[in-house]
PyMOL Python script that loads the backbone (N, CA, C, O; Angstrom):
from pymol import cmd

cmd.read_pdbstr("""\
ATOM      1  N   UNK A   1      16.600   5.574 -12.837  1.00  0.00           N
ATOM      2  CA  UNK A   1      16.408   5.789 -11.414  1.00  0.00           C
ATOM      3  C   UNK A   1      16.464   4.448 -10.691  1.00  0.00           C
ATOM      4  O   UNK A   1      15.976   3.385 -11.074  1.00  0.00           O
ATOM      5  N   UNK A   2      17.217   4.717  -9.463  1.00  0.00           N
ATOM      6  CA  UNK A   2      17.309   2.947  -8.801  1.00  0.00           C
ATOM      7  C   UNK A   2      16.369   3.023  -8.040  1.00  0.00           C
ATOM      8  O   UNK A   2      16.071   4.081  -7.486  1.00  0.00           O
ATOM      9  N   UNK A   3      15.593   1.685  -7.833  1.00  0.00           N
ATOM     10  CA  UNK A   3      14.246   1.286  -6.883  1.00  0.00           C
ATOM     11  C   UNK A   3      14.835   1.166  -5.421  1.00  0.00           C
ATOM     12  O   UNK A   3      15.733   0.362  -5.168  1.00  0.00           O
ATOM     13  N   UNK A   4      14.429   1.785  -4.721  1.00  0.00           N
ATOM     14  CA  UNK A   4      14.429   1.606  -3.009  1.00  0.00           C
ATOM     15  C   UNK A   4      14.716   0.205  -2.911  1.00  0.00           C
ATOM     16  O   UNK A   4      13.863  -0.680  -2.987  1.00  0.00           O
ATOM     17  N   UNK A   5      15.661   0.072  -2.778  1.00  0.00           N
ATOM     18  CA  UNK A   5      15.839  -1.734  -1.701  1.00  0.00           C
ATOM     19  C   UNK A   5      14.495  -2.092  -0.755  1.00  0.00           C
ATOM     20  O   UNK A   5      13.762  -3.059  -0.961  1.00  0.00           O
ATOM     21  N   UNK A   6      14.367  -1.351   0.058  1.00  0.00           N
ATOM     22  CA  UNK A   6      13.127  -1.643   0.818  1.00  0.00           C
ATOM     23  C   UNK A   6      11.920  -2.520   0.282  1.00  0.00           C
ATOM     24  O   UNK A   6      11.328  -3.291   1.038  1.00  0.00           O
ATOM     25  N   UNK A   7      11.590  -2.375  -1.015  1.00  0.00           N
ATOM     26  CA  UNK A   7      10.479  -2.606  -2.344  1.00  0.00           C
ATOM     27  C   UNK A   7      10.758  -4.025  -2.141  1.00  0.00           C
ATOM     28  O   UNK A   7       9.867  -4.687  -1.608  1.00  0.00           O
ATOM     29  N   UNK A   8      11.945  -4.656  -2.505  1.00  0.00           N
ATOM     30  CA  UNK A   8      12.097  -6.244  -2.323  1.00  0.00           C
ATOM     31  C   UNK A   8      11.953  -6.740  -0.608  1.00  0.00           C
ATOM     32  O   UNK A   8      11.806  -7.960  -0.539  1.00  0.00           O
ATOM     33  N   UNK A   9      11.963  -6.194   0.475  1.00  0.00           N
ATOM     34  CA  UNK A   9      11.552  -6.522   1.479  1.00  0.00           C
ATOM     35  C   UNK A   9      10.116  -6.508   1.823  1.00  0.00           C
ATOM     36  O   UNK A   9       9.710  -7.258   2.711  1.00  0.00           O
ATOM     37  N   UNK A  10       9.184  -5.589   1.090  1.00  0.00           N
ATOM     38  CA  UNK A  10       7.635  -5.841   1.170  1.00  0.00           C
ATOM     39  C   UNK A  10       7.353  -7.175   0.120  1.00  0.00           C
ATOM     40  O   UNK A  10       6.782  -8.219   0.436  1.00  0.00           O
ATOM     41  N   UNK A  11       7.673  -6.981  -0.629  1.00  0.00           N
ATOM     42  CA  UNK A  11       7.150  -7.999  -1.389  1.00  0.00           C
ATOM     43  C   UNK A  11       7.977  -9.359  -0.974  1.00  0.00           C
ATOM     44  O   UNK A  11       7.446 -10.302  -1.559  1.00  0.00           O
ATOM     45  N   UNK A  12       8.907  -9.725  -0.302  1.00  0.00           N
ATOM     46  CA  UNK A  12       8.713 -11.077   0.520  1.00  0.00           C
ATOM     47  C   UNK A  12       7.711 -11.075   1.985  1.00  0.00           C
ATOM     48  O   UNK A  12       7.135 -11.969   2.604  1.00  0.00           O
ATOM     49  N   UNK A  13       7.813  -9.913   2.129  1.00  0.00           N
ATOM     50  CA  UNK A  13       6.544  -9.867   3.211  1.00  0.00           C
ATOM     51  C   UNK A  13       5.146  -9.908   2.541  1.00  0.00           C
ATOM     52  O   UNK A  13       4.288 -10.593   3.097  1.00  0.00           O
ATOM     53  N   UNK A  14       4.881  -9.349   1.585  1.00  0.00           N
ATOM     54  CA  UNK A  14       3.757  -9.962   0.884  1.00  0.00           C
ATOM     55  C   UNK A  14       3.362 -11.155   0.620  1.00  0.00           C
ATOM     56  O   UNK A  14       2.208 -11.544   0.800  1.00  0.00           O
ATOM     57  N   UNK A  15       4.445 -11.953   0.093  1.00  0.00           N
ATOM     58  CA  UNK A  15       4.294 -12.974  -0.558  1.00  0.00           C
ATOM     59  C   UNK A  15       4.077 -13.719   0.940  1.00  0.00           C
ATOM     60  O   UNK A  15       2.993 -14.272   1.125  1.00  0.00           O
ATOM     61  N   UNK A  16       5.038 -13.741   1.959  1.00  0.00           N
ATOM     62  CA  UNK A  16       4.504 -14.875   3.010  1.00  0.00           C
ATOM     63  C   UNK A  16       3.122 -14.468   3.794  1.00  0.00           C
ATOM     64  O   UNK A  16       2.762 -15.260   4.665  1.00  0.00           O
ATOM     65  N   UNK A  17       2.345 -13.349   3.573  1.00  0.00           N
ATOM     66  CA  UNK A  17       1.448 -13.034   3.680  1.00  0.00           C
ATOM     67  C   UNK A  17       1.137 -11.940   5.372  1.00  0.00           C
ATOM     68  O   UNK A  17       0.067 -11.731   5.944  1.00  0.00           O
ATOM     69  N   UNK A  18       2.391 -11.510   5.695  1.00  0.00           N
ATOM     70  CA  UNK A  18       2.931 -11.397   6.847  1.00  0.00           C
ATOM     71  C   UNK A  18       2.477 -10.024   7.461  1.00  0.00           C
ATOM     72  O   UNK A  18       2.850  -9.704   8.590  1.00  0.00           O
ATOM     73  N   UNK A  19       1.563  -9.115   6.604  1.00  0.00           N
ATOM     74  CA  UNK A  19       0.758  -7.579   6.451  1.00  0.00           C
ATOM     75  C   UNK A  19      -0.324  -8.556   7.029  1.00  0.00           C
ATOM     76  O   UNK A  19      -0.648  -9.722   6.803  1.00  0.00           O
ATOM     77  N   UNK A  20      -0.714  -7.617   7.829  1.00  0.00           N
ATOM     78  CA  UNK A  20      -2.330  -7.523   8.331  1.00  0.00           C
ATOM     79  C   UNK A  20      -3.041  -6.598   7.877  1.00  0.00           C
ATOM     80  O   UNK A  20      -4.254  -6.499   7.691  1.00  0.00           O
ATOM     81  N   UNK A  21      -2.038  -5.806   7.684  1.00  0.00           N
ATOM     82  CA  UNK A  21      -3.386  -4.285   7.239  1.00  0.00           C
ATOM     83  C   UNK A  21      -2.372  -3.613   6.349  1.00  0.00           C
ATOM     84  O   UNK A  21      -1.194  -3.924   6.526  1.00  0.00           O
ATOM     85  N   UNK A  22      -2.770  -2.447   5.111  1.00  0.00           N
ATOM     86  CA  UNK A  22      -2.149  -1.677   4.439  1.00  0.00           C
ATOM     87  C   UNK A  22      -1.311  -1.156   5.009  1.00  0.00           C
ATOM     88  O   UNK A  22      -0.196  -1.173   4.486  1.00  0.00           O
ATOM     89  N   UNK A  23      -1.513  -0.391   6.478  1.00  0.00           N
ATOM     90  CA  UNK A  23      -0.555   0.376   6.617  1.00  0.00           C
ATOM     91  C   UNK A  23       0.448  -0.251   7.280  1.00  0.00           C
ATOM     92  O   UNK A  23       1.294   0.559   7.660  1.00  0.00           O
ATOM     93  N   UNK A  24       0.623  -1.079   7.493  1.00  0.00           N
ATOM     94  CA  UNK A  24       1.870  -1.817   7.881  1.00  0.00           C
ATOM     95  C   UNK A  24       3.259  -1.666   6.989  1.00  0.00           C
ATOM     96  O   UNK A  24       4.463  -1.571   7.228  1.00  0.00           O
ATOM     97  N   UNK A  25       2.378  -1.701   5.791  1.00  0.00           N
ATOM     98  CA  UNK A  25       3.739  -1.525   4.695  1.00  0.00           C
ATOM     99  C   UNK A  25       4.665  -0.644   4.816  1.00  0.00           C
ATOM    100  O   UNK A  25       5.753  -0.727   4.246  1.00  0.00           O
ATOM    101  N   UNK A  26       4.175   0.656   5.878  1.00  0.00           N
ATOM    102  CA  UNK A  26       4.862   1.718   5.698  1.00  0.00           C
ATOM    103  C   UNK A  26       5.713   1.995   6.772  1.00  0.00           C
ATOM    104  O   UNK A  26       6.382   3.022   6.887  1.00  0.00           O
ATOM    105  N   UNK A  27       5.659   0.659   7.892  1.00  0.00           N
ATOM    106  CA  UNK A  27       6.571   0.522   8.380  1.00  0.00           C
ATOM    107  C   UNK A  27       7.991  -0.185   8.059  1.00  0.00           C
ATOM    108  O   UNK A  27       8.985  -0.078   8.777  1.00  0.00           O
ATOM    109  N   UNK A  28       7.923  -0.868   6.949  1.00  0.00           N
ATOM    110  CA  UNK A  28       9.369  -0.577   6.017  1.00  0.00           C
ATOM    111  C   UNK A  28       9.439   0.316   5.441  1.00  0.00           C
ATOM    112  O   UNK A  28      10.659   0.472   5.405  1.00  0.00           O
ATOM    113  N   UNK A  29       8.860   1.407   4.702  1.00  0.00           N
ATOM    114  CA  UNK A  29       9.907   2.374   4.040  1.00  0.00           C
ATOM    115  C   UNK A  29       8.956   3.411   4.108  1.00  0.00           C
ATOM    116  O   UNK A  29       7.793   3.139   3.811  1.00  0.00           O
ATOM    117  N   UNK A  30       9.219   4.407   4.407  1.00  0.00           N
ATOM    118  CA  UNK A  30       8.927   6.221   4.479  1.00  0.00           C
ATOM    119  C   UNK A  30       7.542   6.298   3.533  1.00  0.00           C
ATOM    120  O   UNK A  30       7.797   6.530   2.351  1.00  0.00           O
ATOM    121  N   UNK A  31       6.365   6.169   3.800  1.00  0.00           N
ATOM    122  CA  UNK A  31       5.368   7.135   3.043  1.00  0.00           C
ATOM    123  C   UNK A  31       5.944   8.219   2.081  1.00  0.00           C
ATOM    124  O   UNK A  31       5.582   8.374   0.915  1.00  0.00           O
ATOM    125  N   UNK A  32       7.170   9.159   2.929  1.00  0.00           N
ATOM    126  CA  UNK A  32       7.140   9.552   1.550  1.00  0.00           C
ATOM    127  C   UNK A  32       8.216   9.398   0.655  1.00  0.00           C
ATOM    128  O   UNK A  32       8.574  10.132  -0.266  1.00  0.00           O
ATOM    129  N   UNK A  33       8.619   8.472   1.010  1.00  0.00           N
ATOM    130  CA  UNK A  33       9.160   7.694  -0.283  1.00  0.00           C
ATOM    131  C   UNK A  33       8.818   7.054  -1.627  1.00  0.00           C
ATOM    132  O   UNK A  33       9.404   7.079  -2.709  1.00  0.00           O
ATOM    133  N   UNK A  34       7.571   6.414  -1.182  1.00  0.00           N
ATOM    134  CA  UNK A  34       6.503   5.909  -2.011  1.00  0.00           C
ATOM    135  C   UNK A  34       5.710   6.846  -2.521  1.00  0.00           C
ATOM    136  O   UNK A  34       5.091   6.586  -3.553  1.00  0.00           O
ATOM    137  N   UNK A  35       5.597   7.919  -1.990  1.00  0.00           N
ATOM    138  CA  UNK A  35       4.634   9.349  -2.137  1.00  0.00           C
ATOM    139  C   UNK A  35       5.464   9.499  -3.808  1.00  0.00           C
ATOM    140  O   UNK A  35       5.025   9.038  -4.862  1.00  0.00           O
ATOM    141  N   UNK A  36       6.730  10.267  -3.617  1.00  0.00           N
ATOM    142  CA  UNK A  36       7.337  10.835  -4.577  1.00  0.00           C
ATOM    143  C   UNK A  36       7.875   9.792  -5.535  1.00  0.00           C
ATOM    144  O   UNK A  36       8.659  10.130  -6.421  1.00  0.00           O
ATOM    145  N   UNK A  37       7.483   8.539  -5.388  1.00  0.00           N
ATOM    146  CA  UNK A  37       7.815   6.834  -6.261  1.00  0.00           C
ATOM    147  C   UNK A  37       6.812   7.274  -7.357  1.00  0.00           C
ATOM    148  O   UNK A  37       7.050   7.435  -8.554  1.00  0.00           O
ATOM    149  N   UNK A  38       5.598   7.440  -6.672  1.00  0.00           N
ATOM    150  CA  UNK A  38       4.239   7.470  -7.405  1.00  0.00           C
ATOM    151  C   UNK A  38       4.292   9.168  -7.509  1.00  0.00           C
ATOM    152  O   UNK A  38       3.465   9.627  -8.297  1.00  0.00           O
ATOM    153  N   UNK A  39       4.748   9.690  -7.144  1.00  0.00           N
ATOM    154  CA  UNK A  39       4.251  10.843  -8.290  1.00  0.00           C
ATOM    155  C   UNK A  39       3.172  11.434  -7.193  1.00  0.00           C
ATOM    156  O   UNK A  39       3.333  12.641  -7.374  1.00  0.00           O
ATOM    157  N   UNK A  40       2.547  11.361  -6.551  1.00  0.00           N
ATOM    158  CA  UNK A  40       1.244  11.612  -5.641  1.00  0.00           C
ATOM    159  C   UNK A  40       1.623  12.398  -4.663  1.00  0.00           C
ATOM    160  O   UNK A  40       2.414  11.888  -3.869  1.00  0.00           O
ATOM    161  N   UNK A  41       1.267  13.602  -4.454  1.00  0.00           N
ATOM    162  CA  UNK A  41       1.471  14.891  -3.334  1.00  0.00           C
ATOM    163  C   UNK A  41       1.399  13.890  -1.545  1.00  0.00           C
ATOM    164  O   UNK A  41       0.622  13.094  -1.017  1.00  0.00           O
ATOM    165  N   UNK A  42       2.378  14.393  -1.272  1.00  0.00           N
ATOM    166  CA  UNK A  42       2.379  13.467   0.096  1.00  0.00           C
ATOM    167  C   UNK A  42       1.025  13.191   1.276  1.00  0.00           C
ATOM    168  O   UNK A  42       0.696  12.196   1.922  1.00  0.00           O
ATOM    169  N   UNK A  43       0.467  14.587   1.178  1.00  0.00           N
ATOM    170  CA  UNK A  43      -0.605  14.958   2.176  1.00  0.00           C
ATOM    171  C   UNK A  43      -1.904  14.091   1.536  1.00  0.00           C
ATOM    172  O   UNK A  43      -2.889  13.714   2.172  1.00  0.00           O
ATOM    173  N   UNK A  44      -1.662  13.902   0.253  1.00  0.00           N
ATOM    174  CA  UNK A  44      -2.866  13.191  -0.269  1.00  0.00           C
ATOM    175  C   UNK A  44      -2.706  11.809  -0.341  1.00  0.00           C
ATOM    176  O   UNK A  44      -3.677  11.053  -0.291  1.00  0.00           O
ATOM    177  N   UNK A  45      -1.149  11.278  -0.497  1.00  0.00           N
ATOM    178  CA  UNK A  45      -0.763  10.042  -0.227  1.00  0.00           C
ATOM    179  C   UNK A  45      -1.220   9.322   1.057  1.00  0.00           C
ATOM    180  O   UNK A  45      -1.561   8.139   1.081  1.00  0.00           O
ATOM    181  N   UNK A  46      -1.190  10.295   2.311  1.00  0.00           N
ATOM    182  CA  UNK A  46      -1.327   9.716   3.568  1.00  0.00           C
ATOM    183  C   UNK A  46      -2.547   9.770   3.934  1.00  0.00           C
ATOM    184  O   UNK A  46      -2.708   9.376   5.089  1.00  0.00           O
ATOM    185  N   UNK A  47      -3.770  10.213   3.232  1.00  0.00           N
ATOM    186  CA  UNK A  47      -5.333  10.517   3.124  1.00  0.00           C
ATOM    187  C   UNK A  47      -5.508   9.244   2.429  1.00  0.00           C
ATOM    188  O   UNK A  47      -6.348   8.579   3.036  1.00  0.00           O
ATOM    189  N   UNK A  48      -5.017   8.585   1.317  1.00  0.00           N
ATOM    190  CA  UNK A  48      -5.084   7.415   0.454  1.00  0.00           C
ATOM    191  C   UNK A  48      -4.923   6.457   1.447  1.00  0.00           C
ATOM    192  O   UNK A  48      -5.748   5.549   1.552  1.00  0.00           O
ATOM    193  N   UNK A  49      -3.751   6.564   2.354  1.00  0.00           N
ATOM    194  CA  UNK A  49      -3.668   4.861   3.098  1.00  0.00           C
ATOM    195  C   UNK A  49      -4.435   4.957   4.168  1.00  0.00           C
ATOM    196  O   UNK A  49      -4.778   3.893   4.682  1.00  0.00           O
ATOM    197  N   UNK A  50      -4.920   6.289   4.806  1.00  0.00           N
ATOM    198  CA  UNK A  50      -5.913   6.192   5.652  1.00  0.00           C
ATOM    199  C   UNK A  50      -7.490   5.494   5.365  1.00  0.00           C
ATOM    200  O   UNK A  50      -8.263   4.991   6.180  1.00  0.00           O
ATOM    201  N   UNK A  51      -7.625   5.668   3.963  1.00  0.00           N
ATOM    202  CA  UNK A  51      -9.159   5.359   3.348  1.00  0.00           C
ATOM    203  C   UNK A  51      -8.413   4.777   2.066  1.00  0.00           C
ATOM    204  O   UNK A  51      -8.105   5.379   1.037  1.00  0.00           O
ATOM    205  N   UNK A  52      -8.171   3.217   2.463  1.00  0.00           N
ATOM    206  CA  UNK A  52      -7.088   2.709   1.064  1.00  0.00           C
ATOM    207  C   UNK A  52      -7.913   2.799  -0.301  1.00  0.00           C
ATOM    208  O   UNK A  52      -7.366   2.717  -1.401  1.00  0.00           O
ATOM    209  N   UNK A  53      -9.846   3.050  -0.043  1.00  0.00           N
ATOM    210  CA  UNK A  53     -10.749   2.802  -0.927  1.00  0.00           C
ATOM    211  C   UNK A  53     -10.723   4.140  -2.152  1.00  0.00           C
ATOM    212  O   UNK A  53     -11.288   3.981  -3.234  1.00  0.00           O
ATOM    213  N   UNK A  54      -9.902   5.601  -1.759  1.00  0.00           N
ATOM    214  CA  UNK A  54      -9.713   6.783  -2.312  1.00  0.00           C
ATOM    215  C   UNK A  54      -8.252   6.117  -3.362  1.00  0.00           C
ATOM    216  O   UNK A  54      -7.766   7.001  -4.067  1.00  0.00           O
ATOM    217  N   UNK A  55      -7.678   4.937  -3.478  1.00  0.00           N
ATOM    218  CA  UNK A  55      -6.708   4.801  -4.190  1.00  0.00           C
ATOM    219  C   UNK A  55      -7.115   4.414  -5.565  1.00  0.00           C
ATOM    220  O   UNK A  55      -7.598   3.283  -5.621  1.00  0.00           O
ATOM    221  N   UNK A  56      -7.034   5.182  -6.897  1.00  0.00           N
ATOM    222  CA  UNK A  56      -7.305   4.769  -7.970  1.00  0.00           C
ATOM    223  C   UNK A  56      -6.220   3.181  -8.086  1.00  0.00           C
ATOM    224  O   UNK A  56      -5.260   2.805  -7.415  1.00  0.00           O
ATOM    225  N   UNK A  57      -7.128   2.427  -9.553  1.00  0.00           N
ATOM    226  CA  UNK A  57      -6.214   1.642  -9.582  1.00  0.00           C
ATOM    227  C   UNK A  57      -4.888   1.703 -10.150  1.00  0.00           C
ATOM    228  O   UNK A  57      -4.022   0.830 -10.110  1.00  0.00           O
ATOM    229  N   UNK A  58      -4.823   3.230 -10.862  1.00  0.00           N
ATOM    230  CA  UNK A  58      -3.774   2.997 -11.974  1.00  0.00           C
ATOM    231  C   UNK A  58      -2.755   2.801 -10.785  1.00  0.00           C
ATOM    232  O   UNK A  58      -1.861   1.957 -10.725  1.00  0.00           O
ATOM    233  N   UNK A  59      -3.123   3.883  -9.733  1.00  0.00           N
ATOM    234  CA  UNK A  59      -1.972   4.277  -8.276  1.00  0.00           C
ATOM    235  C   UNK A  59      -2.173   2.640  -7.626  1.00  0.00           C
ATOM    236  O   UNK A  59      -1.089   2.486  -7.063  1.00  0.00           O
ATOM    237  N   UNK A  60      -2.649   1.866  -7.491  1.00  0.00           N
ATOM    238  CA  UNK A  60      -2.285   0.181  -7.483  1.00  0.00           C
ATOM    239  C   UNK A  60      -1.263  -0.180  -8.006  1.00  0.00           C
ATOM    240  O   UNK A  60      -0.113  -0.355  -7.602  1.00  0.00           O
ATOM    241  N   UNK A  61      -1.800  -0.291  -9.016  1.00  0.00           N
ATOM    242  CA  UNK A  61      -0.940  -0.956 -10.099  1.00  0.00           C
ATOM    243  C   UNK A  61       0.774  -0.344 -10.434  1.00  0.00           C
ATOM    244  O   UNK A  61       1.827  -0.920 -10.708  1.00  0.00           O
ATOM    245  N   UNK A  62       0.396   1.054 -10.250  1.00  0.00           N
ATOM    246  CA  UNK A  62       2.148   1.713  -9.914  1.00  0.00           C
ATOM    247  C   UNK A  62       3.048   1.142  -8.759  1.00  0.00           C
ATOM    248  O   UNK A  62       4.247   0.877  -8.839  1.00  0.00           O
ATOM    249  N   UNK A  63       2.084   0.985  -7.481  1.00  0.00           N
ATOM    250  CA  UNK A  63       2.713   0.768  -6.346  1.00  0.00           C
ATOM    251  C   UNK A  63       3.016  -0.978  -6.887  1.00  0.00           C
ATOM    252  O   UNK A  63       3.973  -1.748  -6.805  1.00  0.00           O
ATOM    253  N   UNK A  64       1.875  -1.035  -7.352  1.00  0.00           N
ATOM    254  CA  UNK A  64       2.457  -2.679  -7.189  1.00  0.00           C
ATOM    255  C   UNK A  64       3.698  -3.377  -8.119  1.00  0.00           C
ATOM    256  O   UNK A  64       4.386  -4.380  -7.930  1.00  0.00           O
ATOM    257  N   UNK A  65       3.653  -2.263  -9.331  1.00  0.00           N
ATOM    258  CA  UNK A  65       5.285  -2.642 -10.142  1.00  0.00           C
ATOM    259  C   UNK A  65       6.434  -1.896  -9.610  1.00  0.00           C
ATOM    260  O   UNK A  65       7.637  -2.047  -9.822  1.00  0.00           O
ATOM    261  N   UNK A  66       5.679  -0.897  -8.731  1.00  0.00           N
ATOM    262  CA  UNK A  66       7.777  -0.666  -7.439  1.00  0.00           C
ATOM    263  C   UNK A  66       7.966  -1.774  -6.861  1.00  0.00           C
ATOM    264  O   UNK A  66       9.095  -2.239  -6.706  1.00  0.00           O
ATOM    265  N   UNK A  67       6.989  -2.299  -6.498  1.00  0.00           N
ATOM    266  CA  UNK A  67       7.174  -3.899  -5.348  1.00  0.00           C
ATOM    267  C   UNK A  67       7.751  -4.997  -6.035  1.00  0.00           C
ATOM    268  O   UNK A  67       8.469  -5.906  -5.617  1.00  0.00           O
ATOM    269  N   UNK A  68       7.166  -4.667  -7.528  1.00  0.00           N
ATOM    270  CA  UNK A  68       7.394  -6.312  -7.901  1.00  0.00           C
ATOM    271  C   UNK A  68       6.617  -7.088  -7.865  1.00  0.00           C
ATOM    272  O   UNK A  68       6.873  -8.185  -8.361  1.00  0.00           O
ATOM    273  N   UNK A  69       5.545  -6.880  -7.357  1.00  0.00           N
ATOM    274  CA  UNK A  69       4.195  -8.251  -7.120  1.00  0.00           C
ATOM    275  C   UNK A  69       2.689  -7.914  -7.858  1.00  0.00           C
ATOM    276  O   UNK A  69       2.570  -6.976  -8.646  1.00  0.00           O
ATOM    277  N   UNK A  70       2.014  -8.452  -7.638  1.00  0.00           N
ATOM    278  CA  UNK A  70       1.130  -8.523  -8.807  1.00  0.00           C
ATOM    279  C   UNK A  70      -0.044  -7.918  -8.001  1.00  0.00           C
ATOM    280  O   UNK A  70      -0.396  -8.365  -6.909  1.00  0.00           O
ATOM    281  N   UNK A  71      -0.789  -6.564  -8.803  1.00  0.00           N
ATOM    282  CA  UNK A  71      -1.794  -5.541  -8.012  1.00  0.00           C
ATOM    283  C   UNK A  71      -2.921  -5.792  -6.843  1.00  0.00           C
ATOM    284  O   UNK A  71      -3.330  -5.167  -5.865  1.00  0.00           O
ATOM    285  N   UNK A  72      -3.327  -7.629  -7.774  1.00  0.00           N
ATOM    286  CA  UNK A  72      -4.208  -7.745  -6.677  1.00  0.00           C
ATOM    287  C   UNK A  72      -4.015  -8.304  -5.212  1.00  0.00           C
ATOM    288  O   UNK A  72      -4.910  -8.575  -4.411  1.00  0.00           O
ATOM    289  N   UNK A  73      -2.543  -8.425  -5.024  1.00  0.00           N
ATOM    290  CA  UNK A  73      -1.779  -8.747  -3.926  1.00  0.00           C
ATOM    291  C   UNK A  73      -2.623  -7.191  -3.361  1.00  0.00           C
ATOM    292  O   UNK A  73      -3.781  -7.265  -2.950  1.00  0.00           O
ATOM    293  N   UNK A  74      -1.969  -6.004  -3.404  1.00  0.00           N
ATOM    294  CA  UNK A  74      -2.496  -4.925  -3.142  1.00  0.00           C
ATOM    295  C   UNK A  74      -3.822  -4.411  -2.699  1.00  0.00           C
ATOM    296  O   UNK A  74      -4.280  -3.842  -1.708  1.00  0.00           O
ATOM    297  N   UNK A  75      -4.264  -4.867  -3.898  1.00  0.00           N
ATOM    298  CA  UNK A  75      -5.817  -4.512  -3.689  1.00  0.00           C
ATOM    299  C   UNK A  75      -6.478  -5.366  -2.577  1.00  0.00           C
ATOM    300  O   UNK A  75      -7.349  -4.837  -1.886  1.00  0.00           O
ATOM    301  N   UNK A  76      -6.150  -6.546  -2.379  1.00  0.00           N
ATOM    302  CA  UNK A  76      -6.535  -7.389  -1.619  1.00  0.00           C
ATOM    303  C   UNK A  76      -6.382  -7.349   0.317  1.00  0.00           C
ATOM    304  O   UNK A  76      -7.138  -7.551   1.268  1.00  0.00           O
ATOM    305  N   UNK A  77      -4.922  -6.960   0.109  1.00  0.00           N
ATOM    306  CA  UNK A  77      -4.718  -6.101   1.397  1.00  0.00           C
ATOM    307  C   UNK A  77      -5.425  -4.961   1.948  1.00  0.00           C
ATOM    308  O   UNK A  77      -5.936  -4.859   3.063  1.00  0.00           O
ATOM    309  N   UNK A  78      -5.368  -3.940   0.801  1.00  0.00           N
ATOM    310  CA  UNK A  78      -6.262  -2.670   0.816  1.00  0.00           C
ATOM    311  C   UNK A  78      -8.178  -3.135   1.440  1.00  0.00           C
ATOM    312  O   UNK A  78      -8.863  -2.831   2.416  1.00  0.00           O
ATOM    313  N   UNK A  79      -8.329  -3.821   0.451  1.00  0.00           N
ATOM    314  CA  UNK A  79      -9.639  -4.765   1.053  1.00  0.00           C
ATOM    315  C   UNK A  79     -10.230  -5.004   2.188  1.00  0.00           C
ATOM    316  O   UNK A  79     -11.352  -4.980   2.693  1.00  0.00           O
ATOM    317  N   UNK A  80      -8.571  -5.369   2.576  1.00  0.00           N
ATOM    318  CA  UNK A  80      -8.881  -6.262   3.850  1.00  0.00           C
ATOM    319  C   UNK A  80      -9.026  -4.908   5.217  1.00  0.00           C
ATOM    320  O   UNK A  80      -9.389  -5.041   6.386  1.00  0.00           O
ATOM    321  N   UNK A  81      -8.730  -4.088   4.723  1.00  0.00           N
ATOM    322  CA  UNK A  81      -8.115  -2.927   5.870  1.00  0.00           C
ATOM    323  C   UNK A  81      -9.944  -2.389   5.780  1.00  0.00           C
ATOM    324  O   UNK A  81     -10.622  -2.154   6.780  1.00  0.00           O
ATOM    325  N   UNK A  82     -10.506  -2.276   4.148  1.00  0.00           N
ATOM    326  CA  UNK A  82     -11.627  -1.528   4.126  1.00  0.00           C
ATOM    327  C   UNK A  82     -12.606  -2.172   5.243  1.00  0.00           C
ATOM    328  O   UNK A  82     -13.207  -1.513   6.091  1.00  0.00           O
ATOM    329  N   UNK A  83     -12.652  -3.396   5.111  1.00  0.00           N
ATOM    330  CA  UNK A  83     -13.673  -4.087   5.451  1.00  0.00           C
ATOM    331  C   UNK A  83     -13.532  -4.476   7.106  1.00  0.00           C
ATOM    332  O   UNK A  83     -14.451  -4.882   7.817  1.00  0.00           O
ATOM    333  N   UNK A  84     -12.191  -4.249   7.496  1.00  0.00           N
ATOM    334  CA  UNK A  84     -12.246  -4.174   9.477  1.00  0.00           C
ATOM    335  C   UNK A  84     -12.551  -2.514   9.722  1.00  0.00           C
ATOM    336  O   UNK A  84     -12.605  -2.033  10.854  1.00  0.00           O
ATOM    337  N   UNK A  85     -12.718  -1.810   8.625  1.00  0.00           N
ATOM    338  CA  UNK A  85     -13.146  -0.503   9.502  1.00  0.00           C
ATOM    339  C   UNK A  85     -14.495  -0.477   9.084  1.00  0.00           C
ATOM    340  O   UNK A  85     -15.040   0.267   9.900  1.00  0.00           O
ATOM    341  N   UNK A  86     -15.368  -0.880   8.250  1.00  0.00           N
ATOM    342  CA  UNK A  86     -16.685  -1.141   7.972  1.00  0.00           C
ATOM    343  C   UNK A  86     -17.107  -1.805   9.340  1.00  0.00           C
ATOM    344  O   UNK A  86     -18.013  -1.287   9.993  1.00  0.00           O
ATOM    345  N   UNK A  87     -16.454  -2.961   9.793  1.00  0.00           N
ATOM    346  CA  UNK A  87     -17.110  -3.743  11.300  1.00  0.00           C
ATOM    347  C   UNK A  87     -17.225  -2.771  12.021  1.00  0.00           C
ATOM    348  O   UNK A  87     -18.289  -2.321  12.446  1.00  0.00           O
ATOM    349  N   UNK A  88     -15.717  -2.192  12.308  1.00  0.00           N
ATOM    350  CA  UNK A  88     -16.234  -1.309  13.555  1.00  0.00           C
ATOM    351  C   UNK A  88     -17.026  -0.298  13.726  1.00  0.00           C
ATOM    352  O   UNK A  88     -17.430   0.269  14.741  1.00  0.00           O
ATOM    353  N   UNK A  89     -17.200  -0.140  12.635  1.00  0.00           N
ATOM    354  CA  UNK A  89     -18.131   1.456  12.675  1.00  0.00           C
ATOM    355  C   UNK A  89     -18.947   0.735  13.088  1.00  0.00           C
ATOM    356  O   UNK A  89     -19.334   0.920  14.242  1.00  0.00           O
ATOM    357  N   UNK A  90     -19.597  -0.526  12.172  1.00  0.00           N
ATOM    358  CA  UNK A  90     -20.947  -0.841  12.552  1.00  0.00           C
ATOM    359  C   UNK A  90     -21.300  -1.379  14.147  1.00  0.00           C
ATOM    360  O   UNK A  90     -22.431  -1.261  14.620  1.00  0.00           O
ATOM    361  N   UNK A  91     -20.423  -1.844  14.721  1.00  0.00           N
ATOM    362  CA  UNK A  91     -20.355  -1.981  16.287  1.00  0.00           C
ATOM    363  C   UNK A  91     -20.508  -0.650  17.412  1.00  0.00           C
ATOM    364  O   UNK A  91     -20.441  -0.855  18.624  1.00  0.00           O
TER     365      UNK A  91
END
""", "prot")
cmd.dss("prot")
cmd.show_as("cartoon", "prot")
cmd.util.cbc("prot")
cmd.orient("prot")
C-alpha cells in the first residue's frame, strides 16, 4: 500500500515545529484518511483529536510511523493541546 504524500509534509512541519495544536495536522490531509491509515472508525477518530488524551499509545505510535517521526513528537503535541484546554476550563 503507498503512504499518502501528505505524511512527508507533516513531518517537515513537525520537525520545524510549525503545529500549535493537534488539530492542525488535519489541515494537511483528510481525518479520514488517517482514520482508515489507522484502522480506527472515523466518528471515533474525530472524538480522539477532539480529547487527544482518549488516544491509546499503540494509535501514537501508528500515526507516528505513517509520518515518519518519532511518537513523542506526537505525544508531545497532543500534550500540548491537553494542557491549553485544562487552562481554560479553569478560567
Amino acid at each position: 500500500m503507498l503512504k499518502d504524500s501528505r505524511y512527508k509534509a507533516i513531518k517537515a512541519m513537525l520537525e520545524s515545529e510549525s503545529f500549535k495544536t493537534f488539530k492542525e495536522v488535519f489541515d494537511i490531509i483528510p481525518k479520514s484518511v488517517v482514520a482508515t491509515d489507522l484502522g480506527i472508525h472515523y466518528n471515533r477518530f474525530v472524538s480522539r483529536i477532539n480529547k487527544p488524551e482518549e488516544f491509546s499509545l499503540k494509535e501514537l505510535i501508528m500515526f507516528a510511523d505513517l509520518i515518519g517521526t518519532n511518537p513523542s513528537v506526537l505525544f508531545n503535541l497532543a500534550m500540548k493541546d491537553i494542557e491549553s484546554r485544562k487552562k481554560r476550563t479553569k478560567k
